[in-house]
Each structure stands twice: as C-alpha cells, then as structure tokens.
N, C-alpha and C positions, 0 to 999 in steps of 0.2 A: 356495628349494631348498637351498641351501646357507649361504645368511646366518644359522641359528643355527650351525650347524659353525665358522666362522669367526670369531662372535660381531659380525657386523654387525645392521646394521637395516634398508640395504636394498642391490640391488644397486649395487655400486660403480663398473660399467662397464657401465651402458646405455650404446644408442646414440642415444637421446630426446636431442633439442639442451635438455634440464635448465640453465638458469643459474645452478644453488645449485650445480651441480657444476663448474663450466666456470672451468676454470684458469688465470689470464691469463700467459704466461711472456712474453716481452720481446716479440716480434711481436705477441703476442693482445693485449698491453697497448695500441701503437702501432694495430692496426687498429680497437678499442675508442676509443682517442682520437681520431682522425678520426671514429669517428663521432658522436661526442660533438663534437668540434667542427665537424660539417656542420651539427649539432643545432643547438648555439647562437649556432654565428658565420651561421645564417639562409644557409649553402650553395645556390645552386639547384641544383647536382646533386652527391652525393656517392655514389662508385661504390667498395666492394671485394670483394677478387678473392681467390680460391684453390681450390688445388686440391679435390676431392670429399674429405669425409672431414677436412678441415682444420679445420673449427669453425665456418665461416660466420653459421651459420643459429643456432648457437648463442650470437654476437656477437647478431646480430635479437633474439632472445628475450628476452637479458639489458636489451639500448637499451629493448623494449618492457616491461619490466618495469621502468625505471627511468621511465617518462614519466608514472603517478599523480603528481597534486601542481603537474605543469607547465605552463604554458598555453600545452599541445599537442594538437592535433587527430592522432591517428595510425591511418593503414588501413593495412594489408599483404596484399599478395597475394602469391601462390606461383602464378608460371607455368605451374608444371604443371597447374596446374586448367584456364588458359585453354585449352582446344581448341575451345569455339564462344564465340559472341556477339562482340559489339566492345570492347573496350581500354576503351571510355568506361561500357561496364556492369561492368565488373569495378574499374574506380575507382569509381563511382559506387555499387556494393555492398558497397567495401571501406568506404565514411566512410559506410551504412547508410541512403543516401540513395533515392529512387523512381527505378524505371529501365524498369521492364518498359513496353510498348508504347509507349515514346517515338522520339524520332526520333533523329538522332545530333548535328543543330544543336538538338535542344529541350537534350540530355542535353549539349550542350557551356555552353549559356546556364544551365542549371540549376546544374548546376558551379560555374560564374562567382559565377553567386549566393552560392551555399552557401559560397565562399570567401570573399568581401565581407562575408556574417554571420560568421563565423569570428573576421577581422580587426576588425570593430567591438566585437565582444567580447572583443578583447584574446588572441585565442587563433591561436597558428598552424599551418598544414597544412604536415604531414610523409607521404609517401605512400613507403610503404617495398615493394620488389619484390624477391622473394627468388628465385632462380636465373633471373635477368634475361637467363642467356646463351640462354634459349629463345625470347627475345624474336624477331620478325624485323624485320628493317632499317626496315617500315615502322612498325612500333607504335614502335618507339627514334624516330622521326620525329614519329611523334603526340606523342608524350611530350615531345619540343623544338619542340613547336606551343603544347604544352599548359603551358608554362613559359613560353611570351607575354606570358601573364595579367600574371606580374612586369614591370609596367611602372611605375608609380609607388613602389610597397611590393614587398614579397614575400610574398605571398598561399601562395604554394605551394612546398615541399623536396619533393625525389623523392630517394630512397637507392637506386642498384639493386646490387643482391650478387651474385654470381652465380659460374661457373667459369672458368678463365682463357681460354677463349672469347669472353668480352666484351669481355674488354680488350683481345684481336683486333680481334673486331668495332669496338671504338671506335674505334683506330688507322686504322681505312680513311677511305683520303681523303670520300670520299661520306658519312661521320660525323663529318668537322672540324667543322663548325659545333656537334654537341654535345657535342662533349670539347671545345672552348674554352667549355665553359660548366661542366665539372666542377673544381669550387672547392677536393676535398676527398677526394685518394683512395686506397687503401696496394692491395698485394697480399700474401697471408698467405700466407708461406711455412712448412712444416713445421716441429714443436718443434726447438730446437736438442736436442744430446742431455745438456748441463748439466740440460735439464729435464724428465730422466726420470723421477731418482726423485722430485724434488719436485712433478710430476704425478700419479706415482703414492700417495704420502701424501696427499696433497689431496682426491683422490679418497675415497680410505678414510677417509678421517678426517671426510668430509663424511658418508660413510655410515653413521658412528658404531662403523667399526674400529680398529685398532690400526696405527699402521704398518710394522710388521715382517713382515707378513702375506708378503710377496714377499721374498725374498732380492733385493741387492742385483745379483747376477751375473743372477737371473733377470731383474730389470725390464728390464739393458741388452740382453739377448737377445732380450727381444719387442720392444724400443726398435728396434735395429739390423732387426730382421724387416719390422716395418712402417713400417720407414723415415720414424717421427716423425710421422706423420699419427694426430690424437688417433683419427678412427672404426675404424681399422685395430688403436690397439692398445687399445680400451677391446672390438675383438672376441676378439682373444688373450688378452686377462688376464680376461676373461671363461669363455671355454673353459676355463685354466688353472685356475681356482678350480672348474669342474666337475668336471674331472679329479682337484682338492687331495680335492674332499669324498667321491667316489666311492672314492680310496683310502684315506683316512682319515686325511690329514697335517695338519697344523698350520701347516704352512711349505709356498710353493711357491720350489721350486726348480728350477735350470734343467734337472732330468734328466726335471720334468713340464712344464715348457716344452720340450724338444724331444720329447716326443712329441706333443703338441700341435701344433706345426708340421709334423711328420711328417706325422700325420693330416689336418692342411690342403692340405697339398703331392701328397696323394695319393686325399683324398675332398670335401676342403672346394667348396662349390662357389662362393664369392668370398675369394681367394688376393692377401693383401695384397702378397706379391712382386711380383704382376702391376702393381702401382703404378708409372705413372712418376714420376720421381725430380723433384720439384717446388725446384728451387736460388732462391733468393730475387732477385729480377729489378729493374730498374725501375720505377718509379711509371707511369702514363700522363704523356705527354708533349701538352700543351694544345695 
C-alpha cells in the first residue's frame, strides 16, 4: 500500500516473527546466545522468557533458520495447537514420526528409538516449545520424564520459550526437580531506548528504505508509547506510515505520530499503554 510512496520494497513493521528483520540490541543478543549455547553446550533444558510482544518467537525462527548444515534434529511445537491428543503425539509429529493409533508406552518406546537412530548417525535431538507458559504442570512433568532417556549420552535438548508465566511456573517448589535441570536460561526484557532508532534503521533498511523515513523525535515518541516491546512499536510505526502515505508526506513526524496514538487511545482495539511495564529481572534460580 504504501511501500512505493515511501520507496521501500516491502513492509518494514510487520508483526510475522521474520528473522531477516529481527534486530538483535544488547538483550536480544544475550538471549540469542543462550540459545545458541543450550544448542551446542548439548543443554538438557534451556528455557527463555519475555514478556508478549518482546521477540521470542522471533529468537525460535532465527535458532531455526541457523540449524541447515548441523547435525541437528529439530521439531517445534507452538502450544497453542495442543488442546487434544497427548504431549507424546505432538513430539512425536513434531520430528514427523508415526503416531496416530499407538499407545502412549508404544509412542514412548518408539521415541526412544527414533533417538538412538538420531545419535548413531551422529545427529542430535533439539525439541523446541514455543509459548511453553500454556504448558500444564503435568506435561512440564512429562517432559522431565522424558529427559530420562539422557542417561549415558544426551539423546535429547528441549528449549521451552514461553511468557513470564513460566518462569513462575518453574520457580514452584513441585517444579525443582526441573529447573535443577535447566542448564541455560535469560529473560528478555524490553529494547533499552539507546535502541530506538537503530531498530528502527534496521528495520528499514532491511526493507530496502532509506533511514530518514522517521524523524528522530518521532521514533522516541512511539519508543516511549510502547514502552520498548518490538510487536507494540513495529504496530505504531506501521499505522504511522499509513497515516505518512494517506496525507502525502515524505517524513513522519511526531504531529503524525500523535495522532496516531490519539486514534489508538480512543478506537484501537489492542492499546500498547495497556502493557505492563516488563523491568529486566533475575535469571531462574536452579
């Protein structure tokens, strides 16, 4: 719609977890590195955390876009799919394995298996779980049954990502047993706001803009709006260049950023104000 006006090539603020776009500022670096080192320091369980809207899922896509070339076996599942079946068919369909009218000791032994081939051929199982926090207390259970297997070698990494609900959940006494077993874990806290505007160049410039496109006063005003959570301001700077193309400007500036906010504040109906304010916290504590 507006990417010739502006002279882009494509949108610059989707909210598609995109890894060609995905900006690493000092935290996204550090929780990109743990996951990179749950990867290859052979983690059995590497867990991070942030708030909605933080980048998560957008860390997942990039790790899984780096693992061509490595001798890695990787499934991922996204929670919110599971509402029927058992934990062991939704593993067991994430590594494209037979699952339908098995039992759940056939589908535990078959597993076993599939791992044991895995590791003979020099390859290892990464099982990645992306908003882990819907998980309930009893599949986080299964999953520290299912990490057993690791008794000689380690056959099998689990990564669960999820929202700062997890790392609740982990914290509970009746969960020690599996957080002494996470090797590898960060919580992402919001951009700092040094990394406004060089998120927002990156952006653009990945898009194949220019990056002048945002006056400098506007980027800190959608910065400070949605309070540094990238999905919050790739939906404002989004809006903003709706609003640039519709009136016919060249440059957004903060007098179309605040009507922009204006309009959110009084018809939008997901209001990045409503965000609580995510302070950067403690690691889990084993």
């Amino acid at each position: 719609m507006y990417e010739r006006h502006f002279g882009l090539q494509v949108r610059p603020f989707s909210i598609l977890p995109d890894p060609h776009f995905l900006y690493l500022g000092r935290h996204h670096q550090i929780a990109y590195a743990m996951l990179e080192y749950g990867l290859v320091g052979q983690a059995g369980f590497t867990v991070i955390t942030g708030a909605i809207g933080s980048g998560k899922t957008t860390l997942v896509h990039k790790l899984v876009h780096s693992i061509p070339g490595m001798p890695v076996t990787l499934g991922l599942i996204s929670t919110t799919s599971i509402a029927s079946g058992t934990l062991m068919e939704w593993i067991m369909m994430a590594f494209r394995q037979p699952f339908e009218g098995l039992s759940y000791p056939r589908l535990h032994r078959d597993f076993g298996d599939f791992l044991l081939r895995q590791a003979e051929s020099g390859r290892r199982v990464v099982l990645v779980i992306d908003e882990a926090q819907n998980l309930k207390a009893e599949r986080l259970e299964e999953l520290r049954m299912l990490s057993n297997l690791n008794v000689d070698r380690m056959l099998l990494q689990l990564v669960l990502v999820g929202q700062p609900e997890l790392r609740q959940m982990l914290r509970e006494p009746s969960m020690r047993q599996l957080a002494q077993r996470v090797s590898s874990d960060f919580h992402l806290p919001p951009l700092a706001r040094t990394d406004a505007v060089p998120y927002f160049e990156h952006r653009l410039r990945v898009a194949g803009g220019r990056p002048g496109i945002f006056s400098r006063p506007a980027i800190y005003e959608i910065f400070d709006y949605a309070k540094g959570t990238p999905r919050s301001l790739n939906i404002v700077a989004d809006k903003c260049l709706v609003y640039g193309f519709s009136d016919g400007v060249a440059k957004i500036g903060r007098r179309i950023v605040g009507r922009v906010i204006a309009d959110i504040e009084q018809y939008g109906i997901y209001n990045p104000s409503d965000n609580p304010v995510d302070m950067p916290v403690a690691a889990l504590q084993a």
